[in-house]
C-alpha angles and dihedrals in degrees: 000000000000095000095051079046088057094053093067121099121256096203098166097046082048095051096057098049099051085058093055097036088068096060107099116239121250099164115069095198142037119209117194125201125169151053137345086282090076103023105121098196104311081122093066102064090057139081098250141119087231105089138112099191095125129061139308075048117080087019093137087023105123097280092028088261138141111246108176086272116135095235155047097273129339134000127220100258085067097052092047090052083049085050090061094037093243106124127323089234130032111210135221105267083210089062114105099203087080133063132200097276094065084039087059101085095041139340134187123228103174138123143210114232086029127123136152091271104069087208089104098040093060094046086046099032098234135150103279126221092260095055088044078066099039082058096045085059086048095058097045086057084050092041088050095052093049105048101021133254102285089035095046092041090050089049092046089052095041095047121099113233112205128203137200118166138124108076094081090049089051104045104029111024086035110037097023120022109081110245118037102077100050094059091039132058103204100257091052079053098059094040092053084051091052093055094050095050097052086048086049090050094042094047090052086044090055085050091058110275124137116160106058134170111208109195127213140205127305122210096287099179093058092054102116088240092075093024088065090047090055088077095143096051088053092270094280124147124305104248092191108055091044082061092057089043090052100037085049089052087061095059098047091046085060092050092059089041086055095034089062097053090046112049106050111226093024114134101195123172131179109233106202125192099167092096100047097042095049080045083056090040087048106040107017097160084062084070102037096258124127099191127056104143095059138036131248096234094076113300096337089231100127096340098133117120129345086008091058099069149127098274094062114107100203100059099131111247097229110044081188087080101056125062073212132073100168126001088274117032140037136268112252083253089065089039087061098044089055088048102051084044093055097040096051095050110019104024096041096096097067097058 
């Protein structure tokens, strides 16, 4: 079933390909940091619950398997490497089957259950934000070694570093795990989070990095995980939690503003999918997709992880079809989408 479904033309996906494949490339390497929506398989090589190595996952991956990506095929930091014609696919820097030489030219660090809060990384026993970045050290010694001191560090200064943390801390640290909540009011939250992001940028700036993508927020009330769990307001989206999404934007859109202004040489842009992917949530027929409430893998009521899997019998047949793949995260359809969206406007400048 999956491989006549394979056959079938993806024309928007391809569409939109062919428009960001013919942007020339003026960064040699992409750096990922961030949650499970850009790990591309850390997650694998470490004892935790929070893993998609295993089918329904990868299923439209190149090879049609699961990588430790959470979704059905790519995820945007791939698309955004093809845009700049660096690699179709950035790998885990945790995977063993690749060595410094294909790391060279861009490397994910990134892990799902991370944020910038490590409440949730010590409960799910994750890699935390500060060993991304320990990592991240790791791999500059190896670089080094590899291409050389002036060639590494030119590398290092000319990459783009893309981040994509903030919805774990919110619901997970924030609405589930005990604690939080209780010390913080929402708006002390986000400006904790706040905090810890500008000390994380800085730091990577002080290491060498100078054109960064910050990401923000998407709409996190109308992710089918706490759409499905509405059941009493007619499972629509969860107004409340998309305020603090977008309230939390803002901020993050004032600490690149003053970050800017701060660290000489920095070129730091907020890279914002809240607005194309509630466009996709609200009109999902403009971008080809039937299914926005629910996710692909079964209801998409808790199917993220280990109960999105091969033995569930409700898992869609076309992925194409949903803005969801599991009741968390995108199809590689909507993936696509995001990426074209931020290359073309945030990212532009560094081209």
């Amino acid at each position: 079933m999956h491989m006549a479904f394979k056959a079938i033309p993806w024309l928007l996906l391809a569409q939109l390909l062919l428009q960001i494949l013919k942007i020339n490339a003026k960064v040699p390497a992409i750096f990922v940091f961030g949650d499970s929506s850009v790990d591309a398989g850390n997650n694998n090589q470490i004892s935790t619950v929070l893993k998609s190595n295993f089918e329904p996952y990868g299923r439209d991956f190149f090879g049609g398997q699961p990588t430790g990506r959470f979704s059905n095929g790519r995820i945007p930091p791939d698309f955004i490497a093809e845009a700049f014609g660096v690699k179709p696919t950035i790998p885990a820097y945790m995977d063993p089957e690749y060595n410094i030489a294909e790391f060279a030219t861009g490397v994910c660090f990134a892990s799902a259950g991370t944020g910038y809060d490590n409440a949730t990384s010590d409960v799910l026993s994750v890699i935390p934000l500060w060993k991304e970045l320990e990592n991240y050290k790791e791999y500059q010694k190896q670089l080094r070694g590899f291409l050389g001191d002036e060639r590494a560090n030119w590398v290092l200064s000319e990459a783009l570093y893309l981040m994509s943390i903030g919805t774990n801390d919110f619901l997970e640290n924030y609405y589930v795990v005990p604690g939080r909540s209780s010390h913080f009011s929402i708006e002390e939250y986000q400006h904790f989070l706040e905090g810890i992001a500008g000390n994380f940028i800085t730091e990577l700036y002080q290491l060498g990095a100078r054109k960064i993508s910050l990401g923000g927020l998407p709409p996190m009330g109308c992710l089918p995980l706490e759409r499905t769990t509405n059941l009493f307001s007619g499972s629509v989206c969860v107004e409340e939690y998309n305020n603090v999404a977008k309230d939390f934007n803002k901020k993050l859109q004032g600490l690149v503003e003053k970050l800017n202004k701060e660290l000489a040489g920095i070129r730091l842009v907020f890279s914002n999918p809240y607005d194309i992917l509630l466009e996709m949530i609200e009109k999902p027929s403009s971008f080809g997709f039937k299914y926005a409430a629910v996710a692909c893998c079964a209801t998409g009521m808790f199917e993220m992880s280990y109960l999105c899997n091969e033995f569930n019998p409700l898992t869609c047949t076309d992925a194409n079809e949903y803005v969801f793949w599991d009741s968390f995260h995108p199809t590689e359809k909507t993936n696509a989408i995001v990426a074209d969206r931020v290359v073309k406007t945030t990212l532009a400048e560094f081209f």
